[in-house]
Every structure is written in C-alpha cells, then in structure tokens.
N, C-alpha and C positions, 0 to 999 in steps of 0.2 A: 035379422039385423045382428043378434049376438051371436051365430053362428059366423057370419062375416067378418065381425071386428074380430073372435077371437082366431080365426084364419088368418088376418094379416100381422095378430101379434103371433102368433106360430112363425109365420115367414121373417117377421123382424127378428126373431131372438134364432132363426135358422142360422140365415145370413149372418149374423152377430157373431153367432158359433165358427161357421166357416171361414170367417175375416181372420179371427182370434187364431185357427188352425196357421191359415197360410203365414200371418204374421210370425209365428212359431216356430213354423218350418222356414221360411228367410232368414228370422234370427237363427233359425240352426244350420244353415248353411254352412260348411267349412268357408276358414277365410283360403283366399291364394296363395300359393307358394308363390314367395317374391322373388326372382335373380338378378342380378347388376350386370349390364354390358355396357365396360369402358372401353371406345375406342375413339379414334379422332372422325370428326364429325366434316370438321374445317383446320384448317390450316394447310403444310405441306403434305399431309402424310394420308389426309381427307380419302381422294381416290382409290387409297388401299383397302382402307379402313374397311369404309360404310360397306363392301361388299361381306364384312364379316360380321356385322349385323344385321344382314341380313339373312346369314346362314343359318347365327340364332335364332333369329325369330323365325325362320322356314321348321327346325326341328322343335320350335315350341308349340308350333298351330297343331304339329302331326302327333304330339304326344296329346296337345288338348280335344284334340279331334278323337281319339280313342281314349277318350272317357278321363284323363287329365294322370294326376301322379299323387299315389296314396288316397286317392278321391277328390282331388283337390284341383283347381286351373292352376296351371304356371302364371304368373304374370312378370311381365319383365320391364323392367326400366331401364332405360338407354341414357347415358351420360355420354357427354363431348368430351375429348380430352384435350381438343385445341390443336393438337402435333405438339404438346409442351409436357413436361416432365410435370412440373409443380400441379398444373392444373390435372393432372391424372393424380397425384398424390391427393390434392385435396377434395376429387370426384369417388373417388375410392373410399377415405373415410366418409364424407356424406351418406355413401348409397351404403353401409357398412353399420351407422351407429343413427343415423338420422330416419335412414328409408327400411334400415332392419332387413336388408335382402339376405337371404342365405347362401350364397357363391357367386364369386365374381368371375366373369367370362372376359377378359382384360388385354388390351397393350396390344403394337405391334414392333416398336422400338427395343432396345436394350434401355437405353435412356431412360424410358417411361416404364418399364419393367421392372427396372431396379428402384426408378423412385414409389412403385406402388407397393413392393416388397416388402418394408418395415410396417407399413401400414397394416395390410396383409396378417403379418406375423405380431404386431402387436399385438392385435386385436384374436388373435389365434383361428382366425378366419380360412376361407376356403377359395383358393383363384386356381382358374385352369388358363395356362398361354399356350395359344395358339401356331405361335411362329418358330420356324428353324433359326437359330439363334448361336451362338460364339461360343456356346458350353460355359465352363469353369463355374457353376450355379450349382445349387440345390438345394431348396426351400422344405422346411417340413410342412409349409403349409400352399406350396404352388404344382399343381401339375403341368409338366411340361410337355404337349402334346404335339410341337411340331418336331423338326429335326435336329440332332445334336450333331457335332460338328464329325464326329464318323461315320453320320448318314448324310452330307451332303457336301462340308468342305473339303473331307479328304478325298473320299472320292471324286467329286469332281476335279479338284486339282491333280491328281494322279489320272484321269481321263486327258486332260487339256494339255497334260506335257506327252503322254504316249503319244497323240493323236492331231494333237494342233501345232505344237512347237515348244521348246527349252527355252527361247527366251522369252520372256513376261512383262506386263508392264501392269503395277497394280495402282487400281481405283477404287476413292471410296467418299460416303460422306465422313464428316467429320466427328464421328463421334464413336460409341463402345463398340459394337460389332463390327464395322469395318478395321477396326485398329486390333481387334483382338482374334481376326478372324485373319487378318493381314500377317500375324505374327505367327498364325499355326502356317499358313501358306511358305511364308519364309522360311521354317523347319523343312517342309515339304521338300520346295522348292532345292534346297541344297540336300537333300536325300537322292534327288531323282535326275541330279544332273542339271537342273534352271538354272537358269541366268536372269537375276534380276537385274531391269535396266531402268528403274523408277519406281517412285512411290507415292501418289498424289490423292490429296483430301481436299475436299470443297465441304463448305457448312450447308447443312442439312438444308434442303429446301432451294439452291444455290442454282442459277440460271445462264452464270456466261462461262460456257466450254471454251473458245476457242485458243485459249493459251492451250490448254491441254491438246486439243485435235492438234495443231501446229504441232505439237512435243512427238504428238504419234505419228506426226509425218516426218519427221527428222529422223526417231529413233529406229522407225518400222521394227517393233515388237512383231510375236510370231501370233502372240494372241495379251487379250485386254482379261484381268481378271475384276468383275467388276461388283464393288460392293456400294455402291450407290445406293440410297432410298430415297423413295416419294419422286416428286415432283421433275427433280433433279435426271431422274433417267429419263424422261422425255428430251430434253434441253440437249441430252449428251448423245441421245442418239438423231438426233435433228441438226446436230454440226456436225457428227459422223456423216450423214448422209450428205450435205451441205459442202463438204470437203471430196465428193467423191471418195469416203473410205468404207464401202458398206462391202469390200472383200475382206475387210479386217474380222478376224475371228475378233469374239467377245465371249468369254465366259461370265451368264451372269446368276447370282445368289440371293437375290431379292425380286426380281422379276418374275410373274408368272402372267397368266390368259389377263386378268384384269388391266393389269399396266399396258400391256402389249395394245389390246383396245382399247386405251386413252390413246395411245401412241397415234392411231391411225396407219391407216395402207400406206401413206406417202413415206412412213418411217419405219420399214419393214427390210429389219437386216437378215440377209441373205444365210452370214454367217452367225448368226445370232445362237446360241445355247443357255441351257437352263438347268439346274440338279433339284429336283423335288420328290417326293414318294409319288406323288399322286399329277396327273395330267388331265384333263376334260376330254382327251382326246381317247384315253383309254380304252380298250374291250370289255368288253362284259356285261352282263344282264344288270349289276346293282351299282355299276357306275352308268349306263344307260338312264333305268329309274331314278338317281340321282337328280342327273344334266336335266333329263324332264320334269323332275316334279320342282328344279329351280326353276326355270327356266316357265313353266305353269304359274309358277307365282307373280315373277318379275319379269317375264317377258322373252319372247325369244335371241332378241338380241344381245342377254346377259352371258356370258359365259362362267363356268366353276372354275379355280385353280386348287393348290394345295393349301393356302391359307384358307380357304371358304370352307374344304372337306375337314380339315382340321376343325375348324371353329364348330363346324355343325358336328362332328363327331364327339365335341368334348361334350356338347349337351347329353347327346346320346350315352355317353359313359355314366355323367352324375347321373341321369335318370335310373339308370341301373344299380347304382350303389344307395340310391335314395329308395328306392323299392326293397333291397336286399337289407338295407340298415331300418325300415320302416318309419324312419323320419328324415326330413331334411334339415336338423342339425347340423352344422359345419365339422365339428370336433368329431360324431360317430360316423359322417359321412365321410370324413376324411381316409379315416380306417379304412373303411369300405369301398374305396374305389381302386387302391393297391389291388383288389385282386379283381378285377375287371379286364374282360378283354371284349372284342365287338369284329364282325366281321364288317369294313367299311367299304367305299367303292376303290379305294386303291390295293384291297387285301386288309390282311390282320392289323389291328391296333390292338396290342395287348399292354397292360402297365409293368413296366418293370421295376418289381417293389423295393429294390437295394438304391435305384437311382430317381425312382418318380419321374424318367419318364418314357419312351412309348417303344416300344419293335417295331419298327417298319422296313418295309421292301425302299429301295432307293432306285430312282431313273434320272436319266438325261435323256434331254429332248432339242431336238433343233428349228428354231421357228419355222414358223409357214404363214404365207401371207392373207390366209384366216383368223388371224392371233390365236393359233392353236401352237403345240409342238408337235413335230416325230417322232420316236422314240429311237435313239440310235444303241442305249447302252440302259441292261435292266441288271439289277443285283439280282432277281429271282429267288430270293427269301429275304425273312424281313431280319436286318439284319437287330443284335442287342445295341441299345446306346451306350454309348461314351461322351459322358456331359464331361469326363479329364479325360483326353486322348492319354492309350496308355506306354506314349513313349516317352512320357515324364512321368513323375509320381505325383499324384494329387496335392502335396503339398510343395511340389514346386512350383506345382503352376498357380499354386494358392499363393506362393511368393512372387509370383512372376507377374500376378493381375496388374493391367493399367489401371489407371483411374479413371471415376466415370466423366 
C-alpha cells in the first residue's frame, strides 16, 4: 500500500517537473519578427495591390519554412491602404509605433509613397517600395526596389518613337507619376523628333473614356503613351476596343500580367506594350521555380508580373541584411541592406548604395492574348539607376518637382 502511494506521489511531482520544464521552454520561445505590409486592400487601386501581398507572404512562408530568421518566425501584418494617401499615412504610423513591426513593405502610388515618407523618416524607420516610379526621390530611410525612370520611362519612350511613331498622344491619371513622368517624356519627346498632339488626365480611379477615345479618333496619334493607374486602365481599354481602335499602338507604364487578367480576353489589344525588368513569361530555371511555387500557393490561374517579383524580392533582400546585421533593428538593418545584392527571376538586383536603389536588366514586351507579354526589346544587363535623369542636374529637377 505504501509502496503504491509513494509511486503515484513519484509520478505526481514527475509530471509537475515536466509541466514546469515545457512551461519554460514556451516562456523561452523567441517572440516573432514582426513586418508591416501597407497596400490597398479596396478601393481603385485594390486589383494591383493585393497581388503584392501576396508575394510577401509567398517569400515569408519560404523563409519560415526553413527554420525562420535569426531563429525566430516572421510574422506579418497587413494593413489596407484604401487607394487613399491619408489612410496609408496613418496605417504606417499605427503598424510603426502601435504594432512595433520592424520594416515596412509599402505603397504602389507616388501619392501614397510620398504621404507614407515623413512617417517613415520621422520615425527613422525602415520601408522598401516596390514599384517603378517618376524618380526625383530619395529617402535615407526608403528602398526603392522597382524601376527608375532610366530603367523604364526613357527607354521605353525612346523604343515607341524609333518603332511606333513621332507623333504621341499622352495619358495619365491625375496625379504625381503621370505628371512627373509626362514632363520627362516631353524632354524626350523634342530630343528625338515627337510631336506632341495632347495631354490628358482623368482622376484616379475615373471610368468614362469616351471624350478621350473620340479625341484619338480625330487626332489619330501614331502611338498612346499611357500612364493610367488602377481601375481606370480597364475602362480605357474597353472604349478602345468599343471604338474599333485596338490597331492603335499603346505604350503602357503601369500595366503588367495582373491588370491584363482583370482586363479579360474580350479586352486584349493587339497593339498593346509594356516596359518592365521582369515578365512571367521569361526563360529560365529561377523564373520557372518562381511562376510555380506562386502559382502552388494561389492557384494556377494567378499569374507574376514585375511588381509581385519586386515585392517578393525586397523581402528576400531584408532577410539577408537581417542575418548579416544579426538583428532586425531598422537603423542597423538599414546599413546593411546598401550592400546587398540577390540573384532574382528576372536576373540581378543589386543595391546601389549612392542612390538606394536597385540595377536592373529592363524589357518591353507586347501583349498576347494569355495576359502574358513577348519580349520584343531586352537591355541585356542591368542597367545603374537614375532616380535624376542625368540631363539636368539634381537640383534642377529638385527645382523643377510638381506638386503632390
């Protein structure tokens, strides 16, 4: 009988023992690295967005999946940005001083770019953007991992006047990047012999073309240069087609595979082009592994563009500067990601530390009625950016900025 009872007090003060361990070892768990992904969830700009959140979280499963970062899980929180500047501003400080994340994955607008910037830099924080964008920036505390306007405005507008025609008709929505991208093209434009024959803005989000299609049938430009975002490019190329104008050439700078399939087949122009480093459609074994391991997540009918490779690339950069600085502190991380480079599916991203932001190869491509492109025209290395084109001087065109 006392052999029994003191058996079961052994086993009670065991298990007590062992409760007390695991309790110990969960309290000693590391806590997770926390990162912020502001993009618009809803509103105009929605469509674009949400496939760049999901790029993040594709390259945060694969880092947690291989045992996490510094020993730690990623975890990531996703804020809305609405399509509204303000509401990205004060999504930014929340996930920044409230939620304590340590870098923001941010913006696809200039709009919402510049309003998240102060923030950003107040706070002496850490944001990487994603999108090719109008230049004249440069943030000590932003990395700019899509294209500057010498990896995609100029070139492509110096492609569309060799090859499509001299005279131009420009389109945009109504706000920084159309207007500021509009004014390097018009330098362009009279360097190379264009003829501009108009200049048209609609507000972001903005649904009735058809003054405008009317305008392109009076004027017959030789090609559309087109810096439309969100919503608005469905609408514009749905009265193109509606007009019988789908032999019209289009150059466009905010479009890639994601838009193209919102657009649907019914609205697949013939003449349609695009300037980005990166395409879905490309060769190679690590743009392949890519398109499938998205495409395993979310489906096969998702396709990549250059924003998606962008966004999931910039994850991949901080992770390496967060290993190489052994913390993810924003301030030493920051340091630390200027000498970062990564081989990605469209070739090299390397950081370029005088400008913060990226070397890339640049292409144009001409749709096809899979919402993919073809490639007609490749830089074949990546070229250095130029956030101030340099046929002004930095502070002229510091003089020269519009307003947001």
């Amino acid at each position: 009988m006392d052999t029994t009872r003191h058996f079961g007090v052994a086993v009670v003060i065991a298990l007590t023992v062992l409760a007390g361990v695991l309790t110990v070892q969960r309290s000693a768990s590391p806590p997770p690295i926390r990162i912020g992904v502001l993009h618009s969830l809803t509103g105009t700009m929605a469509a674009s967005e949400r496939p760049l959140v999901d790029a993040v979280r594709l390259a945060v499963e694969e880092i947690n999946a291989a045992g996490g970062l510094l020993g730690r899980p990623i975890e990531i929180l996703v804020a809305d940005s609405r399509s509204d500047p303000a509401a990205a501003a004060a999504e930014a400080e929340r996930l920044i001083v409230a939620e304590r994340v340590s870098v923001l994955f941010a913006c696809w607008t200039s709009a919402c770019r510049k309003a998240v910037l102060p923030v950003v830099e107040k706070h002496r924080h850490l944001m990487f953007y994603p999108l090719q964008y109008e230049g004249l920036e440069q943030s000590p505390n932003i990395f700019y991992t899509g294209l500057a306007p010498n990896q995609q405005i100029l070139p492509g507008v110096r492609w569309a006047l060799d090859n499509l025609g001299k005279k131009i008709y420009l389109l945009g929505s109504d706000y920084i990047f159309p207007r500021t991208a509009n004014r390097i093209i018009r330098d362009l434009a009279r360097a190379g012999g264009g003829t501009l024959v108009a200049e048209r803005y609609r507000p972001l989000g903005d649904a009735g073309f058809d003054a405008i299609v009317a305008e392109l049938q009076d004027m017959k430009p030789d090609v559309v240069l087109n810096t439309l975002n969100g919503d608005s490019n469905l609408h514009f190329f749905r009265a193109l087609h509606a007009a019988g104008l789908d032999a019209l050439p289009v150059m466009s700078f905010s479009i890639a595979e994601g838009e193209l399939r919102a657009m649907g087949l019914a609205n697949v122009h013939p003449n349609h082009y695009a300037v980005w480093s990166y395409f879905g459609s490309l060769p190679g074994e690590a743009n392949r592994r890519f398109v499938a391991a998205f495409q395993a997540r979310y489906g096969t009918d998702r396709v990549t563009s250059g924003p998606i490779e962008a966004a999931y690339v910039s994850l991949k950069l901080w992770t390496q500067a967060v290993r190489d600085a052994g913390s993810e502190k924003p301030g030493l991380v920051n340091l630390l990601v200027q000498e970062q480079s990564i081989a990605a599916p469209s070739g090299l991203f390397a950081v370029d530390r005088s400008t913060r932001h990226m070397w890339r190869p640049v292409r144009i491509g001409k749709e096809r009625a899979d919402s993919g492109f073809d490639l007609v025209w490749n830089s074949g290395v990546a070229l250095r950016p130029m956030p101030f084109p340099d046929y002004r001087s930095r502070a002229a065109w510091q003089q020269a900025q519009l307003p947001p």
